[in-house]
C-alpha positions in Angstrom: -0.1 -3.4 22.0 -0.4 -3.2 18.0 3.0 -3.6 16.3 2.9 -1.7 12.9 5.4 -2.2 9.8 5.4 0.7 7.3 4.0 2.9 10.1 5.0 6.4 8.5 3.6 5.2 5.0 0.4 6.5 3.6 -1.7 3.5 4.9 0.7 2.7 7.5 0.5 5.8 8.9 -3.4 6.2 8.9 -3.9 3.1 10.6 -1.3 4.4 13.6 -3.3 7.6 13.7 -6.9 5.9 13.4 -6.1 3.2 16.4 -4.4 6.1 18.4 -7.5 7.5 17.8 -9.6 4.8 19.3 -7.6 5.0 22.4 -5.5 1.9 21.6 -1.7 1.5 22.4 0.6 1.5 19.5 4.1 0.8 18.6 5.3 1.5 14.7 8.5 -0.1 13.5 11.2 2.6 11.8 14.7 2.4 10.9 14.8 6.9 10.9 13.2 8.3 14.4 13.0 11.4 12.5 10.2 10.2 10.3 7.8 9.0 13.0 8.3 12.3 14.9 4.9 13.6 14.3 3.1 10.1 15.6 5.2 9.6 18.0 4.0 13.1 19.0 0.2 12.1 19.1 1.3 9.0 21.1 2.9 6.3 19.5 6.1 4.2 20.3 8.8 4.2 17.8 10.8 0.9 18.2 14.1 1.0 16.0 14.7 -1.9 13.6 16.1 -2.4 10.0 13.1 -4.9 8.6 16.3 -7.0 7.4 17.7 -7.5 11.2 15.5 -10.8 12.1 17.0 -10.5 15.9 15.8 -6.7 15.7 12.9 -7.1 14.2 11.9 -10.3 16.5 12.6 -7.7 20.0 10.2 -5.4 18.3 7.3 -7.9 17.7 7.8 -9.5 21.0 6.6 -5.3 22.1 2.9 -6.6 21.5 0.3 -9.2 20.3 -1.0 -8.1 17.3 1.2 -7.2 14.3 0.3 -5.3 11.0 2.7 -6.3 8.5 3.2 -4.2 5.7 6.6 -5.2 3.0 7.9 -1.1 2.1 8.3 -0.6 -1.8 12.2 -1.5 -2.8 14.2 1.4 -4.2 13.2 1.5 -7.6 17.1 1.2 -8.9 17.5 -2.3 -7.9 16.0 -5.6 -9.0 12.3 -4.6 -6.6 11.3 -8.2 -6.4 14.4 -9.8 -5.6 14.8 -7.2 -2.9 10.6 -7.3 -1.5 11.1 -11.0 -1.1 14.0 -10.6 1.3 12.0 -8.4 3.6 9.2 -10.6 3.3 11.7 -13.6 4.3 13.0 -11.3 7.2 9.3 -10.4 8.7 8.4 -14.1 9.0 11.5 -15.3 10.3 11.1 -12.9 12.9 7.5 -14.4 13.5 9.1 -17.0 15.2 9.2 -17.1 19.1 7.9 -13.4 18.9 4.7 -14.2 20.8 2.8 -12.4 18.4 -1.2 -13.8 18.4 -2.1 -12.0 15.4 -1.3 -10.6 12.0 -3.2 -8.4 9.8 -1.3 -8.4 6.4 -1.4 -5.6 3.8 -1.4 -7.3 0.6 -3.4 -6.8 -3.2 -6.1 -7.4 -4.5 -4.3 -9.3 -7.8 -1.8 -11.2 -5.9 -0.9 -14.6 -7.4 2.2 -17.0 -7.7 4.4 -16.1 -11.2 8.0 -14.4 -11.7 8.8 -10.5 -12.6 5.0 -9.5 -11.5 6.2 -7.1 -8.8 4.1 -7.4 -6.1 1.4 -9.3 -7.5 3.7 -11.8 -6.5 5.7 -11.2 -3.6 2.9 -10.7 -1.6 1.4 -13.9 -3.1 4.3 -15.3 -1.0 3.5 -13.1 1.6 0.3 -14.3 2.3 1.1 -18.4 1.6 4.1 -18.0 4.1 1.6 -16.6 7.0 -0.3 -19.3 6.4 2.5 -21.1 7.1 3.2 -20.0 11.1 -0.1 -20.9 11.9 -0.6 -17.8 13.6 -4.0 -16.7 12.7 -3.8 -13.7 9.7 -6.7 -11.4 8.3 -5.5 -10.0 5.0 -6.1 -7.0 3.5 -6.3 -6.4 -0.4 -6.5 -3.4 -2.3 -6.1 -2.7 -6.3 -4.7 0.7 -6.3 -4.2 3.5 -3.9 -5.2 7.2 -4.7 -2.0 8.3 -3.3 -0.1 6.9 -6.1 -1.7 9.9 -8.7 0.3 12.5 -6.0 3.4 12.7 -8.3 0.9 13.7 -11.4 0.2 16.5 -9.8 3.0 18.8 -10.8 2.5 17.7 -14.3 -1.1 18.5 -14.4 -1.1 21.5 -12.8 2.0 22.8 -15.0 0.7 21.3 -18.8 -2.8 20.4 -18.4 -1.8 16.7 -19.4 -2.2 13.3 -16.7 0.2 10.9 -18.2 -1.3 7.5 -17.8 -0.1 3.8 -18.1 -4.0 2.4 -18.4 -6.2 2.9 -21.0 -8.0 6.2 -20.5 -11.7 4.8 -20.2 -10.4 1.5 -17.8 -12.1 1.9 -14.3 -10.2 0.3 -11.7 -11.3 0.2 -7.9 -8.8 2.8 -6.5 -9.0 4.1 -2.4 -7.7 6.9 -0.1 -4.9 5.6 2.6 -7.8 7.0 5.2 -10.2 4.5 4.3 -7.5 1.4 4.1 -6.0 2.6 7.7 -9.9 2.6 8.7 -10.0 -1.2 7.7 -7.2 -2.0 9.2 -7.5 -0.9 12.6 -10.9 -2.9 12.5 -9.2 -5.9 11.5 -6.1 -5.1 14.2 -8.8 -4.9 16.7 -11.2 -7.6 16.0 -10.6 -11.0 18.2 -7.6 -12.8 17.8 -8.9 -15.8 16.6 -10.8 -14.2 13.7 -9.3 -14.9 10.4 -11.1 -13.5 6.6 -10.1 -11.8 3.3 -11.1 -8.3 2.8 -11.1 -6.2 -0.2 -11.1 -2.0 0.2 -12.0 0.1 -2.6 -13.7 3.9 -2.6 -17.2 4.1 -2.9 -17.4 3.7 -6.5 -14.4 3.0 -9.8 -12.1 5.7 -11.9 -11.0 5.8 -14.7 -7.9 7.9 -15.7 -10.3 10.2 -17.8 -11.8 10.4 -14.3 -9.0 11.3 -12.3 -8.6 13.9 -15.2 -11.3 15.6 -14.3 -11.3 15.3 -10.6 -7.1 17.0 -11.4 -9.4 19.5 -13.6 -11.7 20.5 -10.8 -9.1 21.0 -8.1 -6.3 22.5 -10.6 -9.3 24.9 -11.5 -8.0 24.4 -15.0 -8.3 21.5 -18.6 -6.9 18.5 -17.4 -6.3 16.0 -20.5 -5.9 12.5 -19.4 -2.9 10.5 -22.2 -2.3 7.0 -22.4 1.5 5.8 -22.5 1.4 3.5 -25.2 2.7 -0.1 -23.8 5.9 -0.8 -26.4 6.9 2.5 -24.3 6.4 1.3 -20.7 9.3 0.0 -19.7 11.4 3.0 -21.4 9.2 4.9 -19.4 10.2 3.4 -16.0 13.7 3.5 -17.0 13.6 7.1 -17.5 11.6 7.3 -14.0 15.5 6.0 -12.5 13.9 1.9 -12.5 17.0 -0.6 -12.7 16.0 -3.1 -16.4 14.3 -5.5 -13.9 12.3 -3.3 -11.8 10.8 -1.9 -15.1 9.9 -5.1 -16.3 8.2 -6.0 -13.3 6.4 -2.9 -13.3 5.4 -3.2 -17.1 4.3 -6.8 -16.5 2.2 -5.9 -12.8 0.6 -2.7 -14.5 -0.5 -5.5 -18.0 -1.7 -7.4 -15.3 -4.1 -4.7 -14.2 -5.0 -4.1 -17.3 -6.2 -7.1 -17.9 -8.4 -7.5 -15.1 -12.3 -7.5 -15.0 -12.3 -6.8 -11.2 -15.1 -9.1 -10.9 -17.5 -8.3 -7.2 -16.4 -9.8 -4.4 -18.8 -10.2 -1.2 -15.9 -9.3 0.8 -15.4 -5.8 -0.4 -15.3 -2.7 1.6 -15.9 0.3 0.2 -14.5 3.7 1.8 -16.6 6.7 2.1 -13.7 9.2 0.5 -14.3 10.1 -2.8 -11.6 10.7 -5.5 -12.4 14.3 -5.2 -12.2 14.6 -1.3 -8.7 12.9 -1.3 -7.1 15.1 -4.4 -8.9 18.2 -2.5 -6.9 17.4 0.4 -3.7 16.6 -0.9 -3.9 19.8 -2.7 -4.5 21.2 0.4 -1.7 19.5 2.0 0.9 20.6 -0.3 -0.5 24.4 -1.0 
């Protein structure tokens, strides 16, 4: 049996569907039944935990041998890391006497050790504190998810303008939740013993002039991609409802990408959907 974390995600739940797909038994992790009612639907268990109840959490894993552990976003409103990092405390402690055999973590690609880097650093900690159980772990990076343009859709469509925190020309590897729950399930289903790094991008980099465009083609109308100049990011969060130290970590994690070069890596996966296939469907989706 697979236990999943973040099951009714995007990537969460497009692994769930991908291994029910594959014929494989699955059990995703929710605190709402009402969210997982259209995989539980297709097939899948829905075992009821709060990812801070260790005891909870612990009966849940102890449901199967193979665990995908993915740490869910903290509201936005509160101090993000100092909230991520107690999750991530919770989901190893539960580790312990759960019998699991085998974890695939979702993690990023720029993950590193620091303070106020969002992400970049609690799963950083994440991944060291697998390492930790012993229990073998395959981890899986990605830079940036497609998904995260969805809420620049209204904006787009309404004043031909996609507000942007990177430089217009910066390509970044980006990929569709598909094509990451694609990975995963290979990774979930691959021998216990097996351990590796993999990177999953689409099949080639965007820029934010490019997802202008691809907003352009599906809008059927000018799509201007604008730059939010930095000295305004955190303002910017703030007025998005982020707490001070959320949009400091924010500010500081997006700088970091910025600064990237995204050098090759012979790990790398690269997904088959396009930019354009995944903002047609989404489009689609919400029509």
């Amino acid at each position: 049996m697979h236990i999943v974390l973040g099951g009714t995600g995007h990537a969460g739940s497009a692994l769930v569907e991908t291994l029910l797909s594959r014929g494989e038994q699955v059990a995703l992790v929710a605190r709402d039944r009402s969210k997982a009612r259209a995989l539980e639907a297709r097939g899948a268990r829905v075992l009821i935990a709060d990812i801070r109840d260790v005891d909870a959490l612990r009966r849940a894993y102890r449901e199967g041998e193979r665990l995908y552990m993915l740490n869910p976003p903290a509201d936005p409103a509160t101090d993000t890391q100092a909230c991520e990092r107690e999750t991530v405390a919770s989901m190893l402690r539960a580790l312990e006497g759960s019998g699991i055999k085998k974890v695939v973590a979702h993690s990023t690609s720029g993950a590193r050790p620091g303070e106020l880097l969002g992400d970049l650093n609690v799963l950083y900690e994440m991944e060291r504190g697998l390492k930790r159980t012993g229990i073998p772990t395959s981890v899986l990076r990605a830079t940036y998810y497609m998904s995260n343009w969805d809420s620049a859709l209204a904006m787009a469509r309404d004043s031909g303008i996609l507000k942007t925190f990177f430089p217009i020309d910066l390509e970044i590897p980006m990929v569709a939740p598909h094509d990451l729950g694609t990975v995963a399930a290979d990774l979930m289903m691959a021998p216990l013993e097996r351990t590796e790094c993999v990177y999953v991008e689409g099949p080639t980099r965007y820029s934010s002039t490019d997802v202008a465009a691809a907003f352009a083609a599906a809008l059927g109308r000018e799509v201007k991609a604008e730059t939010i100049p930095e000295r305004d990011w955190i303002e910017t969060f703030k007025s998005f409802g982020f707490s001070e130290r959320a949009a400091m970590s924010y500010a500081n994690m997006t700088r970091a990408v910025c600064e990237d070069d995204f050098p090759s890596i012979s790990s790398t996966v690269h997904g088959k959907t396009s930019l354009e296939q995944y903002l047609r469907a989404h489009l689609g989706n919400t029509a």
